[in-house]
N, C-alpha and C positions, 0 to 999 in steps of 0.2 A: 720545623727545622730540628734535626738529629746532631748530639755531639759534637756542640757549641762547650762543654763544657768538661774542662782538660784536667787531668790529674783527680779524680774522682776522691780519690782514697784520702786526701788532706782536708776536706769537706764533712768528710764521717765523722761525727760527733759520738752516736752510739749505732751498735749495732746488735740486734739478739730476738734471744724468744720473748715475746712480751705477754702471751697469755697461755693456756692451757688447758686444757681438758680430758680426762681417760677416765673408759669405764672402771668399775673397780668397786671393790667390794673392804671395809675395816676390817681386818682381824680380828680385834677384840670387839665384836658387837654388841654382847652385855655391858662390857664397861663402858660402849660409849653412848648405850639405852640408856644409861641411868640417870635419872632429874639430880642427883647429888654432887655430880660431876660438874665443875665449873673451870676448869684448867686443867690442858693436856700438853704436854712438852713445854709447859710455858707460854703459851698459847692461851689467849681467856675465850672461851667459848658460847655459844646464843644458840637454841633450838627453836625454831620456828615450825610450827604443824598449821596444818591447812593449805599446805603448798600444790598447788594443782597438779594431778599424777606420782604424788611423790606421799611419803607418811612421812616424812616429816627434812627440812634442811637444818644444818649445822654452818654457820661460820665460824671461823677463829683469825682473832683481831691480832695484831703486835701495835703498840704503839696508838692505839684506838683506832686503827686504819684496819678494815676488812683485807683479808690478804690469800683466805684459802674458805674453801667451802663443800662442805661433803650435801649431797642429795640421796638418802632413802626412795629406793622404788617402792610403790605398792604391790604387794606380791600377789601374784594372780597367775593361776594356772597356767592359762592361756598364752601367757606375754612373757616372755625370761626377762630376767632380772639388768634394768638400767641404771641402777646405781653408778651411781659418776662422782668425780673428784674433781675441782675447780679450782688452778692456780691464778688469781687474780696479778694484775699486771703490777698491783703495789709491794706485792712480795717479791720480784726479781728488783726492786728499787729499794724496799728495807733490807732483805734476807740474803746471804751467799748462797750460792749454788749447790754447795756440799752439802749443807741443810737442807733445800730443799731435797732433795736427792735421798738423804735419807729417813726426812719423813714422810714421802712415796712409800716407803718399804712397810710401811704401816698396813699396806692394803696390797688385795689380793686385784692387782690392774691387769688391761684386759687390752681391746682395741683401745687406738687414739679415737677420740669424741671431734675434738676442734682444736686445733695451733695457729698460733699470729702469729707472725715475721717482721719485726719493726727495724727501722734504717731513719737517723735523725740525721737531717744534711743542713750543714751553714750556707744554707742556700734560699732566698726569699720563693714561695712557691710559684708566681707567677716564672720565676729562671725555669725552674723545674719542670712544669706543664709544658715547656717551650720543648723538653725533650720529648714529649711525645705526641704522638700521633694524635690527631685531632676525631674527637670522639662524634659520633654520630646518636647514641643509646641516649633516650630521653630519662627529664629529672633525674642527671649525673652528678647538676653542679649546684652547688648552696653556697650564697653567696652572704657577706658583712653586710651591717649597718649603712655601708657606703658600695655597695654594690661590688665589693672587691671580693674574690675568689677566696673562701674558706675551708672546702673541702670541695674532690673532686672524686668521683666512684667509677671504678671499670668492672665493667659486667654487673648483675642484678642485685641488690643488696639485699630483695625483699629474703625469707627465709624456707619462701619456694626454691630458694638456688641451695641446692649442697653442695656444690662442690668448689666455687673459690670467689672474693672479691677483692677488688683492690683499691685501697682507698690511700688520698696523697690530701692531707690537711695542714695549713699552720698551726705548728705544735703550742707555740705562745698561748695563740688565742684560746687555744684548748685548756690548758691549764690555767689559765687566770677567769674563762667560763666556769671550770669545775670545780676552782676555789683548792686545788693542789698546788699555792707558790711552795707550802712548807716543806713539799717533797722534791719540787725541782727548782730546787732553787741556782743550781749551777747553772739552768736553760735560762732563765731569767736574766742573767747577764750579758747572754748573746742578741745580738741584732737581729738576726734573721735562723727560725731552725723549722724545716720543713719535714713532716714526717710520710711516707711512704710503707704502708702497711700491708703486708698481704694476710690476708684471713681465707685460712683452708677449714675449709668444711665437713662435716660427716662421710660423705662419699670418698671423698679422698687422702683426707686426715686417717680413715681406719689402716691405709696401705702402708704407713709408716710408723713403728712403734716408737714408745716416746721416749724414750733412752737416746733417738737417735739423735733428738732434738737439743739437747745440750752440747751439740756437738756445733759449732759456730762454722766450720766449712759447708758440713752439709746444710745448713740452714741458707748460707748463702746461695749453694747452688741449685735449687729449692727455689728461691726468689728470682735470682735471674733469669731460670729457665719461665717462671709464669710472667715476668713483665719482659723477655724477649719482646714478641710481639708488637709491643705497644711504643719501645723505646729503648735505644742502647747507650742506654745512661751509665751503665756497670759495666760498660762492651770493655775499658782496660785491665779491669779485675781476673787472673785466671779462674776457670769454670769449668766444671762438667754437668752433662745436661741430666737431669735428676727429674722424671716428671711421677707423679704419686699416683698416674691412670695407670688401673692391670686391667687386660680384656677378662671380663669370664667366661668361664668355663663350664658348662652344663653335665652334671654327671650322670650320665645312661644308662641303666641298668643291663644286666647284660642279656634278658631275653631280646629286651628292647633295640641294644646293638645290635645284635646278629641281626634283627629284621631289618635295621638300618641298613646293612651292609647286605642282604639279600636284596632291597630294594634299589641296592645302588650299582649293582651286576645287572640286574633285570635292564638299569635306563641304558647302564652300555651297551649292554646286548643290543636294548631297540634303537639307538643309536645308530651301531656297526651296519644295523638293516640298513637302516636309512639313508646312509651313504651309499652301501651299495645299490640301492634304488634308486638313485639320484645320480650315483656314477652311471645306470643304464638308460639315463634322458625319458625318466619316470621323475615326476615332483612326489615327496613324501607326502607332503604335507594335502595334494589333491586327492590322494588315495584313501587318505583318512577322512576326509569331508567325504569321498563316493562310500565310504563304510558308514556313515555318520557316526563318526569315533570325534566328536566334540563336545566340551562339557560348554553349558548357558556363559559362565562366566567367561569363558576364552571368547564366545560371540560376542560379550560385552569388551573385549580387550580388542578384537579384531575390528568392530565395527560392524554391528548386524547389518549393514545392505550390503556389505561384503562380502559376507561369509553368506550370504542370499545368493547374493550372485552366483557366487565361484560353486554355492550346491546344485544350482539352475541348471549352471553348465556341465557340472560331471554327472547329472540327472539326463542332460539329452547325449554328452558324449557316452554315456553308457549303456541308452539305448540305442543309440549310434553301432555301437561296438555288440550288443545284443543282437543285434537286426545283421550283422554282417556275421557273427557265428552262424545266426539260423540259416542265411543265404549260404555259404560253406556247406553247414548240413544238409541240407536240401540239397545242394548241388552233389554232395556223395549218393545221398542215399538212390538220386535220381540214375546215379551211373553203377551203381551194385546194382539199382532195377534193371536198369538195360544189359548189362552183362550176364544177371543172371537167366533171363530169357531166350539167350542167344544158347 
């Protein structure tokens, strides 16, 4: 059952970027190689090596709460440089925007990596799941201690999927499993707050740079357009439809062109025959079987006793048609004989 549930916008508790990712590279990379270095903008910092694919991670805590985290690629010929930049969800909850904002400026960013999309509703989840569509996609749902609905996943979580999940948990239980009341402590006082998350992925996270992402319309309409689908829980909110797929584009070199576009004059052309041999109550398509002009695999798409057949037969209609030229010839040359003896 759809839009049971009125006035959407008095229900929103919060709403925003909740996580982050862009590839990117520090500016200052000696100063922040240096084992001496223990604090950067204020910021207390941890290097961890041994990190798999990587020479080495950096976090930086505020508050002894992890909050940002830089990843070293290992540099290798072969492979360009993944270095990435990591806004943890606890820094949009200690830090202002402006901050972070400009200490991105720190580094030389690239594509987006990964962005979350969070929307917390005073809404108990079981209301919520009611607006949508009832899932079919196995092990979607993880359920409490008492068999009651804890989180609920649309589309694949596993990390084979790149390009989006969506996930609808009670926000409570989450914070008091991860031992965060000190941070949300204004959620704690509400009854019911149900989180609805979208996590865009590599595939589609790179189509949008991350500047745009501070921007809280476009984030919305980003969300709406990926949980249309599923539910018009946002259907009162205005929207434009914002989706992060671009087709691509294959780039052709241009010897390569020209032969493309030679080879695509050639099919008109054989085409144009075609018709006209089909406008004169001739089949194209039998004349090419009396030529044997078929490649193995169109026999495999036709049906080999088909394409047996229909040769069988332009095999005897053509000595059919053979055997009545000779009869013609014959019949002349038989009447130049006689004529000529007269």
């Amino acid at each position: 059952m759809w839009n049971n549930i009125k006035n959407i916008e008095e229900f929103i508790f919060h709403f925003g970027l909740d996580h982050l990712e862009v590839y990117g590279t520090f500016k200052d990379e000696k100063f922040i190689d240096s084992h001496l270095v223990k604090i950067i903008a204020g910021y207390e910092i941890e290097k961890f090596y041994n990190v798999h694919h990587f020479h080495y991670k950096i976090i930086f805590k505020k508050d002894w709460e992890t909050v940002f985290a830089y990843y070293k690629w290992i540099q290798m010929q072969t492979i360009p440089t993944k270095d990435y930049v990591i806004i943890y969800w606890t820094w949009f909850r200690l830090i202002l925007e402006e901050e972070i904002k400009f200490f991105l400026l720190q580094f030389n960013l690239s594509k987006t990596k990964r962005f979350d999309i969070a929307v917390d509703l005073l809404i108990d989840i079981d209301s919520v799941l009611w607006e949508f569509k009832e899932l079919t996609q196995r092990w979607a749902t993880f359920n409490g201690p008492w068999w009651e609905i804890e989180t609920q996943y649309i589309w694949d979580k596993k990390k084979r999927n790149k390009r989006q999940v969506i996930r609808i948990y009670n926000k409570i239980v989450d914070i008091q499993g991860k031992k965060k009341n000190n941070l949300y402590q204004d959620y704690l006082t509400q009854t019911h707050i149900t989180r609805l998350e979208l996590e865009v992925r590599s595939e589609l996270a790179k189509n949008r740079h991350y500047s745009d992402l501070f921007d809280i319309q476009i984030l919305l309409w980003i969300l709406k357009n990926y949980i249309y689908k599923h539910s018009k829980i946002f259907e009162e909110l205005p929207w434009e439809k914002i989706t992060l797929f671009q087709k691509k584009y294959k780039e052709i070199p241009k010897e390569e062109f020209q032969a493309t576009v030679y080879r695509d004059q050639r099919r008109k052309i054989f085409i144009w025959h075609a018709k006209s041999i089909f406008e004169m109550w001739y089949c194209p398509v039998r004349i090419l079987l009396w030529e044997s002009l078929i490649q193995e695999d169109t026999k495999k798409f036709l049906d080999r006793d088909i394409v047996e057949i229909i040769w069988e037969l332009e095999i005897t209609l053509k000595r059919e048609e053979q055997t009545k030229r000779n009869r013609i010839s014959d019949r002349r040359f038989a009447n130049l004989k006689k004529n000529g003896t007269k």
